[in-house]
Residue, then its C-alpha position, 0 to 999 in steps of 0.5 A: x564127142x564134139x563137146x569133149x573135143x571143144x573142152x580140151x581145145x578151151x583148156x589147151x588155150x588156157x594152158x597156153x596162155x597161162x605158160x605165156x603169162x608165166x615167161x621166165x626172166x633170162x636176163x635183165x637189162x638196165x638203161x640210163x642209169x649214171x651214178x647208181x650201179x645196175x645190180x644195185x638197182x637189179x637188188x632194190x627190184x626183188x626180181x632176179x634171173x629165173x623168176x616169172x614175168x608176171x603183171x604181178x612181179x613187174x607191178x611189186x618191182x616198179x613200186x619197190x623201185x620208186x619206194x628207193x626215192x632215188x629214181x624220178x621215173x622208172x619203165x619196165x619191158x618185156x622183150x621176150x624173156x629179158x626185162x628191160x629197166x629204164x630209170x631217171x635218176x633224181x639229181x643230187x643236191x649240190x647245194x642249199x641256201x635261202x633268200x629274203x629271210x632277214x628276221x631268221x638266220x640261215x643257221x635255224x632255218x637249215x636245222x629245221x628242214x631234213x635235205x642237205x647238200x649230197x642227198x637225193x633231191x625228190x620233190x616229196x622231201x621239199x614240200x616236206x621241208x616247206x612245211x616245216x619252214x611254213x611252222x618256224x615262221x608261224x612260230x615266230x607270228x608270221x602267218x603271211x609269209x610266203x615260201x617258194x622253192x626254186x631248182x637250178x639244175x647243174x651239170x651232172x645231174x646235179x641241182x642247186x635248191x634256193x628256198x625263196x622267202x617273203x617274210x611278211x609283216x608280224x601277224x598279231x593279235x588285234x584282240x581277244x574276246x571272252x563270251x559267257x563271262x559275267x563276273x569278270x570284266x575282259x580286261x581283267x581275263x586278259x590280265x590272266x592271260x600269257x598272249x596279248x592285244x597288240x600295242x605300240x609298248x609291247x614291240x620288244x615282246x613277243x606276247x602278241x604273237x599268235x601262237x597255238x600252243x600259247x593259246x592251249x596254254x591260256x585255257x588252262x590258265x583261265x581254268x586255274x583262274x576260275x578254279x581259284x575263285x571259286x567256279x568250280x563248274x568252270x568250262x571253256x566251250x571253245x577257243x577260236x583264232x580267226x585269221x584277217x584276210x590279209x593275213x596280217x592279224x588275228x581276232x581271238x574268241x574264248x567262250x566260256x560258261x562260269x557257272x556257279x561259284x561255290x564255297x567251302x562247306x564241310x571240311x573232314x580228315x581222315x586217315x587209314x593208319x595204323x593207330x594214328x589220329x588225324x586230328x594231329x595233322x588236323x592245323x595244315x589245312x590252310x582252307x575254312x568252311x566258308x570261304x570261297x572255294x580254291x583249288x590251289x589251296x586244297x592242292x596247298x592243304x595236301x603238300x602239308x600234310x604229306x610233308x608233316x606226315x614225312x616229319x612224323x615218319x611216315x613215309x609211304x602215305x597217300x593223301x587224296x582230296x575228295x571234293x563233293x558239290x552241293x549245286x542247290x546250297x553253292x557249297x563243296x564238300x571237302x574230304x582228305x583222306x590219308x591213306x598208306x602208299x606201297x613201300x617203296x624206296x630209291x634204289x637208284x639216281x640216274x643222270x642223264x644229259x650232262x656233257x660237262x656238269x658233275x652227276x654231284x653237283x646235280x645229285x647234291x641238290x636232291x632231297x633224297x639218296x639212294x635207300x631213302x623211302x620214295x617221296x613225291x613231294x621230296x621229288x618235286x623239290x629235289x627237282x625244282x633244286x636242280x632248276x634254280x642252280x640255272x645250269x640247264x636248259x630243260x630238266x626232266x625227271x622221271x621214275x621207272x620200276x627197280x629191280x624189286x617191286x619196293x624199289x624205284x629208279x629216279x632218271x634225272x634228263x638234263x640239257x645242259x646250256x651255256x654258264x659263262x656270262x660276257x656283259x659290258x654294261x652302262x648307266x647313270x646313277x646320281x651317286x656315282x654319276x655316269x658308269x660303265x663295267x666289264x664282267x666275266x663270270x663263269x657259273x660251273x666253273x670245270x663242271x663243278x658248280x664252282x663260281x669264279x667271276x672278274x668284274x671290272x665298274x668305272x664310274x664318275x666317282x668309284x672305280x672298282x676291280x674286284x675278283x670273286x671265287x665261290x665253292x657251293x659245297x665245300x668238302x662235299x657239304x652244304x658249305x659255301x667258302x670263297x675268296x675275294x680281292x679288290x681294289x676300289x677307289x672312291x671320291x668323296x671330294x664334294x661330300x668330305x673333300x678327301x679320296x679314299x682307295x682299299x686294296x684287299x682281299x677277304x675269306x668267306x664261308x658260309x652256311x644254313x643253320x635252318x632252312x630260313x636261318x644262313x650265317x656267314x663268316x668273313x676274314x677281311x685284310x684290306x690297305x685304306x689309304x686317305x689322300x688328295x685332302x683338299x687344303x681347305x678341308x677340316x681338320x679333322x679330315x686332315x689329321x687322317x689323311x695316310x694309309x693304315x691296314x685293317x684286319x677284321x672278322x665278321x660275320x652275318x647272320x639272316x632268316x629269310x622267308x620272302x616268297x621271291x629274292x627278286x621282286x618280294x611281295x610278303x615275307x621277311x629278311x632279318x639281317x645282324x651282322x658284326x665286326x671286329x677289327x685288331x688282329x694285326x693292322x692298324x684298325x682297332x674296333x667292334x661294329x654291329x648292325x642290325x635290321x629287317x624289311x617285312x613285305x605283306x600284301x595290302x591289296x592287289x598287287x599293291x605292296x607295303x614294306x617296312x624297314x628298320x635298322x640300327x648300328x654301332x661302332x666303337x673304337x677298341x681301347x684307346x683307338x679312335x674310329x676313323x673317318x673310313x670306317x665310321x657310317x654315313x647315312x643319306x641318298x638311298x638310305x635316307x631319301x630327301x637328304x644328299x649323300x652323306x647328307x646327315x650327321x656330324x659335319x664341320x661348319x667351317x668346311x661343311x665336310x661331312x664327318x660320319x658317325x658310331x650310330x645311327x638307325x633309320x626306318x622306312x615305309x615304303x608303298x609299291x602299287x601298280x599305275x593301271x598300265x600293263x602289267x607287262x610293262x613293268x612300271x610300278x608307283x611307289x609311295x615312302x616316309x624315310x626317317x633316321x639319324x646319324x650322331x656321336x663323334x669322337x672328333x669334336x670342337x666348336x665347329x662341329x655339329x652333332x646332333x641326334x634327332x630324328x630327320x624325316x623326308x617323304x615323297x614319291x617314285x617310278x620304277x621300271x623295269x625296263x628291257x635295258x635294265x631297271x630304272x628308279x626316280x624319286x621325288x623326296x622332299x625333307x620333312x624334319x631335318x637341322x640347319x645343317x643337313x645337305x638335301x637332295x629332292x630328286x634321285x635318279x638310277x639307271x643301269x643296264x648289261x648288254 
């Protein structure tokens, strides 16, 4: 009985203390707060009226409170049945500047960071942002920065955030190490490399910045390095960047194993189509057993193929390389194998991210269209296409599944930069002496890829004006039409003693025969006026002095295979260009030149390049060729002799006269001086030779002769950051008594 007794008064006590336990809320009370409403705070809790107070309710209520990042501190208390809510508010950002950065503007730094003026101010969100701004700085190789943030409380409950910044010094590489490497020295693995050693030269670069990607970046590059060389085992073990003490340098350390170096052994080709002999394709195979093995000329081998294979009609294939190494015989096995893609075609093109450009003008450069069988190797082209129109900042393209399982849809992401160019610029040439030119130019022009640009150059011997508008796809077509008008002015007092001003303007059209074959047609109506004859000038010169007008049609036929328009090292540019002159105006004429420069690659980075060219003109009828329209040959095109320093000249007056033929041809040798590449100084070795001759204009006083003159020497080129820069050194060889030379020559120029 007493047993029982004691169970129920424990129970009773349980039951008790659980029902306390259990208090329902009769009213909630909020306390302190200021800008935020009480029954908003009340609906973040998830407690209202009528739940239980439990340690549990009130523990979710408090963390459901904090989660809001509004509240700097937060008390809850019972008192009794009512829950008693005190909070502290975070303060509002009234505002937020930075202090000390003078090599990042405001502007980036407050992208970069999420606070902005009018939001909660927690101090999560700055160590946040501190963060970030640490990554900027570290991006831009200033690891020893130091940043502080500083709160300055305003009324109101509001605060001002500074972000207090010592930049520090540029944290470079002191240098870079490779461990393992026994076939290549350091210097030539760092020449592979895109990061750099610190050096006084390299203070407009940013390649000796320390930066992660940069270096994750270099791996690769050595991975492909190696692979092309034939180390086919290559790995890197590890790559490490140790940063000084001081935090002002870092010492970079590749190790890496080279393994063995492997040739080229047996080559096969097979194909799993139907009724298709392999051996047909068998030529596109740019790789020999025997040579040294190199990845990217089997990925070379593979393109093609997949291309003849596309001119063959055979859209959907698949071609795999199979690589198998022989470690005992130092050889790989290499296997093609040309198997058949699924059937899969365009249904769609979609562009993306274009605000102002066209989708055509994007959808023109695509080597494939809507309905056309899905081609990688086409992709990759159509997609290199949109990049060298140099409208866009990034260009992404990618497939996604159609609305059938043959069917593909190509998205093409675009972010679209600005095309319109502003440039004042300045140089010195020993031509036209000191220059200066003004010229605007927008690219995309209204989105619609059109050209149009104003250009402006005065210089101590030319002034020139001269507008240009460019239509790429004329009618919708792979045509190029356009307009040009100038206006330029020219002195020739030292070389003929005469000035010459053309007022004009001319029509263009051009386009591709093939993909290396472009011609180009022009109709030229132009005002060419002779005046400020010296009184002691020739006669011959004097006779001509006045204005006449030229109208003229011509055309430009080329084939160019160079591998770069820029900086060619292999390859040719063909060039034949005729005119003819008499439909209307005063000029009656017919005019051709023709000639070719072949690049090829002698050794390593050194280059030898030919050049041949020859010309005619003659006058239509009875019509003499004027001095305006005849050649001169000298200064660049012939180095060793002035401008116009070659051909019929006057004795008497030594004015140069011109000539209606002439040919010239150069061999010229480009080869690196053993200073960093990325300086960009290149030594040049050259032999030019030509002639200038006949003459209609003729008398004792005259020299014409047409043998060959010849002068040879030595230059430096840079290209230097403010534009690039050449000085030759030439001496004549063979020329007559009567020829002008000139033994150094200077250019200079630059766009700021």
């Amino acid at each position: 009985m007493i047993g029982i007794l004691m169970v129920a008064l424990i129970g009773f006590g349980v039951s008790s203390a659980y029902a306390q336990n259990r208090t329902q809320i009769r009213d909630i009370k909020v306390q302190g707060a200021e800008r935020i409403e009480p029954a908003t705070i009340q609906s973040y809790m998830d407690l209202k009226v009528g739940d239980p107070m439990t340690p549990e309710t009130l523990d979710s209520a408090l963390k459901s409170l904090f989660s809001t990042g509004l509240f700097a501190d937060v008390t809850l208390t019972q008192q009794g049945s009512t829950l008693l809510v005190e909070v502290m508010e975070n303060p509002v950002i009234n505002q937020i500047a930075f202090e000390g950065n003078d090599k990042i503007d405001n502007p980036t730094l407050l992208s970069e960071i999420q606070l902005r003026p009018r939001q909660v101010f927690t101090r999560t969100r700055v160590q946040s942002d501190v963060s970030r701004l640490y990554q900027v700085y570290r991006r831009n190789g200033r690891f020893s920065v130091s940043i502080e943030p500083k709160v300055i409380k305003l009324d109101q409950n509001r605060v001002n955030l500074v972000f207090e910044i010592e930049e520090g010094e540029v944290t470079e590489v002191e240098s870079i190490r490779f461990v393992g490497n026994k076939k290549y020295s350091d210097s030539k693995l760092r020449s592979e490399i895109s990061t750099k050693e610190s050096e006084w030269y390299r203070i407009l670069t940013t390649s000796d910045r320390y930066d992660p990607d940069r270096l994750s970046f270099d791996q690769e590059l050595l991975r492909r390095f190696y692979l092309s060389q034939g180390y086919a085992d290559f790995q890197i073990l590890s790559a490490v960047a140790e940063l000084s003490n001081e935090k002002d340098r870092f010492f970079i350390t590749i190790t890496l194993d080279e393994g063995q170096r492997y040739k080229v052994g047996e080559i096969t080709l097979t194909s799993q189509l139907r009724d298709f002999d392999a051996n047909t394709v068998r030529d596109q195979i740019n790789i020999e057993t025997g040579e040294w093995y190199n990845a990217d000329r089997i990925q070379e081998s593979v393109n093609n193929l997949t291309d003849a294979l596309g001119d063959l009609q055979y859209a959907f294939v698949d071609v795999r390389p199979n690589t198998k190494r022989n470690k005992e015989e130092r050889t790989v096995d290499i296997s093609f194998n040309i198997g058949e893609s699924p059937r899969v075609f365009v249904e769609r093109i979609n562009v993306n991210g274009n605000v102002r450009t066209l989708d055509k003008v994007v959808r023109r450069e695509f080597e494939l269209v809507e309905g056309d069988p899905f081609n990688r190797t086409k992709l990759a082209k159509s997609e290199q296409n949109v990049r060298n129109i140099d409208f866009f900042e990034t260009v992404e393209i990618k497939t996604s599944p159609g609305s059938a399982p043959d069917k593909t849809q190509i998205d093409v992401d675009v972010s679209e930069k600005s095309t319109g160019e502003l440039s004042i610029g300045a140089g010195f040439s020993t031509s036209d002496g000191p220059l200066a030119d003004f010229r605007i130019r927008e690219r995309n022009l209204l989105g619609k890829g059109q050209d149009l640009s104003l250009s402006t150059v005065i210089a101590g011997e030319r002034t020139e004006f001269d507008v240009r508008f460019t239509e790429p796809y004329f009618m919708g077509r792979d045509v190029s039409a356009g307009f040009d008008l100038f206006h330029i002015t020219r002195d020739f007092q030292e070389e003929s003693s005469f000035d010459q001003r053309r007022t004009g303007g001319a029509l263009r059209m051009g386009y591709p025969l093939s993909e290396r074959w472009r011609q180009t047609l022009r109709y030229r109506y132009e005002k060419n006026e002779i005046d400020d004859v010296d009184t002691r000038a020739s006669t011959f010169i004097r006779l001509q002095e006045g204005t006449r007008s030229t109208s003229a049609v011509s055309q430009r036929l080329t084939y160019d295979d160079r591998d770069s328009v820029i900086d060619p090292t292999s390859g040719l540019i063909y060039w034949l260009d005729t005119e003819y002159a008499g439909l209307g105006g005063d000029a009656h004429y017919v005019s051709g030149k023709t000639g070719a420069t072949y690049y090829y690659p002698v050794l390593d980075k050194v280059v030898l390049s030919v050049l041949g060219e020859a010309g005619a003109i003659q006058g239509v009828g009875d019509e003499d060729v004027r001095i305006n329209e005849r050649f001169f040959l000298g200064g660049s095109t012939l180095r060793g002799f002035d401008d116009a320093g070659v051909g019929p000249r006057d004795l008497s007056t030594d004015d140069a006269l011109g000539g209606e033929y002439f040919y010239r041809g150069s061999v010229e040798a480009s080869f690196p001086l053993g200073l960093p590449e990325e300086l960009g100084i290149k030594g040049h070795t050259f032999v030019d030779a030509g002639s200038l001759f006949e003459l209609d204009d003729t008398g004792p006083s005259v020299a014409d002769e047409s043998s060959p003159r010849v002068g040879a020497g030595f230059g430096l080129s840079w290209k230097s950051p403010f534009g690039p820069i050449r000085a030759d050194i030439a001496m004549p060889i063979v020329e007559e008594d009567f020829d002008e030379d000139e033994n150094f020559r200077f250019n200079f120029g630059t766009r700021f």
